[in-house]
KOLVOMI-542620 format. One record per residue: residue in one letter; x, y, z of N, C-alpha, C in turn. Coordinates in steps of 0.001 Angstrom, whole numbers, plus 524288, in hexadecimal, padded with zeros to 5 digits. Layout:
AXYZXYZXYZ
...
***
This chain:
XEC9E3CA89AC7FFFEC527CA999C82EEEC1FBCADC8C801D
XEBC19CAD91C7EC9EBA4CCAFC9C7CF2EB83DCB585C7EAE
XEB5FECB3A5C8451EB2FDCB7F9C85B8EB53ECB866C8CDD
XEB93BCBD41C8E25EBA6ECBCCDC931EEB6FBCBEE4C951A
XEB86FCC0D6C9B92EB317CC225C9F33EB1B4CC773C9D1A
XEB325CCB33C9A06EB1F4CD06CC992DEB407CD264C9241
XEB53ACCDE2C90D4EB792CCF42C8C8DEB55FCCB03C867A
XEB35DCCC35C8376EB4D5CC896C7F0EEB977CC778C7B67
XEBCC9CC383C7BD8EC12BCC525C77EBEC1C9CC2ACC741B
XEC19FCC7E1C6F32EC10FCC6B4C6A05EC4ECCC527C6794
XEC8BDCC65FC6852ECEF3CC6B6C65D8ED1F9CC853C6AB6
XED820CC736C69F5EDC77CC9ACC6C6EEDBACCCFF4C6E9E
XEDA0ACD144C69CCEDB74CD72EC6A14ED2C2CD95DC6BF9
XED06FCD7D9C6BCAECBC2CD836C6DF0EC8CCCD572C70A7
XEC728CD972C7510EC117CD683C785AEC02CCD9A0C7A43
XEB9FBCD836C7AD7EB502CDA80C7A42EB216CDAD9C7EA4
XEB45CCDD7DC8393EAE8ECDE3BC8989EABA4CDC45C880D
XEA932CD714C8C5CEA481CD63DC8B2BEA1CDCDC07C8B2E
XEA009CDEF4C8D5DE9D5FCE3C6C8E9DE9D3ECE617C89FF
XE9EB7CE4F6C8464E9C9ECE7BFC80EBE9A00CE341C7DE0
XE98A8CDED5C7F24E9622CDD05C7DF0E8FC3CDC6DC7F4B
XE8D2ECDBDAC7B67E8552CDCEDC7E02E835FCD7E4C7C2B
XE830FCD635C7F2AE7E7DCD0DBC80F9E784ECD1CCC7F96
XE768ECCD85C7E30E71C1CCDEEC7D32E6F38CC85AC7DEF
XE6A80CC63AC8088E6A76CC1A1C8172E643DCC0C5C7F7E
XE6293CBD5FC7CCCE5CD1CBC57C7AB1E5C63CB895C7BF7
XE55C4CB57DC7B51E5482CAEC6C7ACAE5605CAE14C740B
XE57FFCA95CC74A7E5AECCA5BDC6F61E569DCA312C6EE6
XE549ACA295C6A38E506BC9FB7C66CAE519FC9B2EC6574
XE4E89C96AEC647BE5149C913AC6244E4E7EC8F4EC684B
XE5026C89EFC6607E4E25C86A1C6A89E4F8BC8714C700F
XE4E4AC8462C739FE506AC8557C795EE4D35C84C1C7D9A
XE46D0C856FC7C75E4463C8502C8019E434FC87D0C83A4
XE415CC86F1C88EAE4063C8AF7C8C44E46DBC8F53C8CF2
XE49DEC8BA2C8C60E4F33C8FA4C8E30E5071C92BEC8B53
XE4F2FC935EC8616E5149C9595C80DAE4C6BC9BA5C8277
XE476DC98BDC84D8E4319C9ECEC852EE446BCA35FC8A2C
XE4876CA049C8DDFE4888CA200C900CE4E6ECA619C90BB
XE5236CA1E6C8E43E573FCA6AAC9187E588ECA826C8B1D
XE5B02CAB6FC8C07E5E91CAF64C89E8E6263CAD36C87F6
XE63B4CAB5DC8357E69B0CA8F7C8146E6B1CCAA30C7E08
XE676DCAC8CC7A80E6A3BCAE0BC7461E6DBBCB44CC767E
XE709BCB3AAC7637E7529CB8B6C75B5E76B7CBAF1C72AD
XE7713CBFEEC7203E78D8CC441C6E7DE7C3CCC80FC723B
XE80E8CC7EEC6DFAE8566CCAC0C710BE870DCCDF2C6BEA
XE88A2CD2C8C6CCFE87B8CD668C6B26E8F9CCDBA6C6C08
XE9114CDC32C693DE958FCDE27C6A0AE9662CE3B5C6448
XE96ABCE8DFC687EE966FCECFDC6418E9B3FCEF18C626B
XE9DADCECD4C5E3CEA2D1CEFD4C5C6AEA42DCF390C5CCF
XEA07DCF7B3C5BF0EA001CFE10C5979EA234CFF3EC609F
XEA104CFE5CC635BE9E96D01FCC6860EA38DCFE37C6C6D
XEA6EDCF949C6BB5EA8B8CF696C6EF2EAF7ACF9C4C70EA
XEB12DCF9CAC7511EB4EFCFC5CC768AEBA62CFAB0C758A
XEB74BCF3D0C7599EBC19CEFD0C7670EBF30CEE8BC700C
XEBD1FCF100C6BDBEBF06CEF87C66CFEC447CF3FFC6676
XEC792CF458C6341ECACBCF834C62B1EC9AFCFB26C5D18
XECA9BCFDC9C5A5AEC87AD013CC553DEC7EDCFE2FC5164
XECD9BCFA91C51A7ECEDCCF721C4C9BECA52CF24CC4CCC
XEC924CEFC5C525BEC562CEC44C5101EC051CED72C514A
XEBE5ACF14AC5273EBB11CF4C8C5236EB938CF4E0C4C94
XEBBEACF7E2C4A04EBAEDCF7BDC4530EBB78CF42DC40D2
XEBD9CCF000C42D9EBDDDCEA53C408AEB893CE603C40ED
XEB74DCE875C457AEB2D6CE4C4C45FBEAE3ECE71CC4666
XEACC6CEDE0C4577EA900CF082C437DEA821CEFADC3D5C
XEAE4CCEFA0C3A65EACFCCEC9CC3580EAC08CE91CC33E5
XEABABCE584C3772EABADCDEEFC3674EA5BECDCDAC3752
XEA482CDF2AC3C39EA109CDDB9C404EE9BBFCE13EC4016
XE9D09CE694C4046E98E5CEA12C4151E9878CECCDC46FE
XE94B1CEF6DC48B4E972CCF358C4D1BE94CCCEF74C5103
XE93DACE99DC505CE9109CE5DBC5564E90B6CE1C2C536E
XE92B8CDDDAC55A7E9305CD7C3C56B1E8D42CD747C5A09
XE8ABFCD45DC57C3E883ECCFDDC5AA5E897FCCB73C5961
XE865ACC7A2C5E74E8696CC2BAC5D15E81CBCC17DC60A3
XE7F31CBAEDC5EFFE7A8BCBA36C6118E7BD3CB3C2C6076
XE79E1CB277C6631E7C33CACA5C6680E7700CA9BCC67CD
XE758ECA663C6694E706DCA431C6945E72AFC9DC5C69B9
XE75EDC9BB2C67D6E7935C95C0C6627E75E9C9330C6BF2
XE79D1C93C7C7053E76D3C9051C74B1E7288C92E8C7805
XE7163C8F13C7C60E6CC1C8FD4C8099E6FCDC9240C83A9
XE741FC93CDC860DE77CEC967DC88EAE7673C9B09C876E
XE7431C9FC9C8B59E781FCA504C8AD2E7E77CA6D3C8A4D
XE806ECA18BC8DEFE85F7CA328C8D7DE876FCA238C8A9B
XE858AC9B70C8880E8AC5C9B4AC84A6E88DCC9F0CC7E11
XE833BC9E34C7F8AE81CFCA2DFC79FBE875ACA835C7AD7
XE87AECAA9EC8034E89FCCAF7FC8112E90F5CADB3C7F5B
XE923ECA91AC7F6CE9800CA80CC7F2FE9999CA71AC7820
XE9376CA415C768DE9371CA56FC7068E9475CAB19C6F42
XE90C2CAFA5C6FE7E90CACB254C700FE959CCB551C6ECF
XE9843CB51FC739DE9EC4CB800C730FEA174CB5BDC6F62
XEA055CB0A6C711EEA4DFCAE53C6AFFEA453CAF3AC65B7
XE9DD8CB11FC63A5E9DAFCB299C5DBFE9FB6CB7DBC5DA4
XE9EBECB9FBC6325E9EB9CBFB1C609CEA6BFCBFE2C62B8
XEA8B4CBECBC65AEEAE44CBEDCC646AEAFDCCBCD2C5E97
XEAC6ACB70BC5CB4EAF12CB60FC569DEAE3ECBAA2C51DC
XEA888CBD31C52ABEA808CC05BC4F65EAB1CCC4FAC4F06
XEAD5ACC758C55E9EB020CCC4BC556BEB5A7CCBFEC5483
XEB702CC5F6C56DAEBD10CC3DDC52C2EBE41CC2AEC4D49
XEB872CC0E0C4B51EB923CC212C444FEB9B0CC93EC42A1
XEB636CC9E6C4593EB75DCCFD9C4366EBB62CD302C43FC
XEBDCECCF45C481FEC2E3CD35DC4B6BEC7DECD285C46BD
XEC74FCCC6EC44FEECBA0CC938C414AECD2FCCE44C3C6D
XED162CCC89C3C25ED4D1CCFE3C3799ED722CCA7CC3482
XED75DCCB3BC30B6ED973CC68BC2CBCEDDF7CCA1EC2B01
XEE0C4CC591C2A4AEE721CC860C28F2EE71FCC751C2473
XEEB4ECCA49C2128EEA99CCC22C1A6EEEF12CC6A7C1934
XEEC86CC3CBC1614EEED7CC050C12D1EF458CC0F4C1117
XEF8CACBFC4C10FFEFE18CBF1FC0F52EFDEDCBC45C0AE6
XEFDBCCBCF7C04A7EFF4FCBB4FC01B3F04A9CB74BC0212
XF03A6CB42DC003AF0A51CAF8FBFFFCF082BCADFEBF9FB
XF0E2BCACF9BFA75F110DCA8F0BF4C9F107BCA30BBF764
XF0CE7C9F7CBF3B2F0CE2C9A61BF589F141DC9939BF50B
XF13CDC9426BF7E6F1AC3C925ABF8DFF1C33C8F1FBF3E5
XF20E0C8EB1BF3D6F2275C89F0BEFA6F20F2C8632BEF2D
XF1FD7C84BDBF5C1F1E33C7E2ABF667F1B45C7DF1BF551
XF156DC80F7BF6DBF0E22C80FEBF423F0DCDC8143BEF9F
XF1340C85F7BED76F1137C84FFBE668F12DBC7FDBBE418
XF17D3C7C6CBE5D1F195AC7A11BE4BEF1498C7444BE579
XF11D6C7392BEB06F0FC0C6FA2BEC83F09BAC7011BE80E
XF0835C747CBE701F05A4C7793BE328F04C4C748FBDEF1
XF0A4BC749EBDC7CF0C0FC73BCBD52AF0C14C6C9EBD7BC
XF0D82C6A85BDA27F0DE3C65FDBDBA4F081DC61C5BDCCB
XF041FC654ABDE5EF0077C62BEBDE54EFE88C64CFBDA02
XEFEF4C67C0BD795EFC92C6826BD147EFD2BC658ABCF08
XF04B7C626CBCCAEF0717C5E20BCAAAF04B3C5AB5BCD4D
XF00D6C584FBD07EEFFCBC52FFBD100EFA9FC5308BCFB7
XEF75FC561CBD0D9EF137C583BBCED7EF2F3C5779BC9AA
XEF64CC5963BC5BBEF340C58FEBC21FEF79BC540EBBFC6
XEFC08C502FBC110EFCCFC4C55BBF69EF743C485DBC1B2
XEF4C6C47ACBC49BEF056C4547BC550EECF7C44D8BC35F
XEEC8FC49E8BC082EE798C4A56BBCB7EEB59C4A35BB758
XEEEE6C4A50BB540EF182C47F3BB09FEF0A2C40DABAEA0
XEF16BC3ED9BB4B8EF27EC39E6BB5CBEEB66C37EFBB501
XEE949C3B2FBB5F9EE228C38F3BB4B4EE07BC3957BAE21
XEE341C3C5EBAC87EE22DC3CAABA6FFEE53DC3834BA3A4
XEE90FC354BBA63FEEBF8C3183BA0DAEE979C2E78BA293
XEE47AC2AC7BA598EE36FC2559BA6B6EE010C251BBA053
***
């Protein structure tokens, strides 16, 4: 679940009060007609790293380096306020879960016997194939 009644959750280990989140609601440009002049759909949601309670030091500073001291995001996709507002959460949870991500350090390996072996084996037929094109 993306977004509970008071909470956004980013990860296991984080989420985000709605209440530190800031809303912002404009008219969305592009076609639409009378409805597009009239309501309010393009959304901008707005979330400040620097200043949020709910981060802990480590992601704090993971995603001040990643991110900067504020996430926005600005959705205009549908004629919905809501579902513009449900886009909304979902980029800005994907963006604060890329930033949150840690990549784990590569483990060097020794290929196996069998790969080197299956290896030298499709080499011996690659190049009896191309031996076998040169005597016609």
């Amino acid at each position: 679940m993306v977004a509970e009644a008071e909470h956004l959750v980013v990860t296991r280990s984080c989420r985000i009060p709605m209440s530190e989140l800031q809303w912002r609601f404009t008219r969305s440009g592009g076609p639409g007609g009378q409805h597009a002049n009239t309501a309010d759909t393009r959304v901008e949601l707005r979330f400040d790293i620097a200043a949020s309670s709910a981060l802990g030091p480590v992601q704090r500073a993971r995603l001040l380096e990643r991110l900067g001291p504020e996430v926005r995001v600005s959705v205009a996709d549908e004629r919905s306020q809501a579902r513009n507002r449900a886009i909304a959460l979902d980029r800005l949870r994907d963006r604060l879960a890329a930033g949150l991500h840690v990549e784990r350090p590569r483990r060097a390996t020794k290929p196996t016997k069998g790969s080197q072996q299956r290896r030298l084996d499709a080499k011996r037929r690659r190049s009896e194939t191309k031996r076998l094109r040169r005597e016609i």
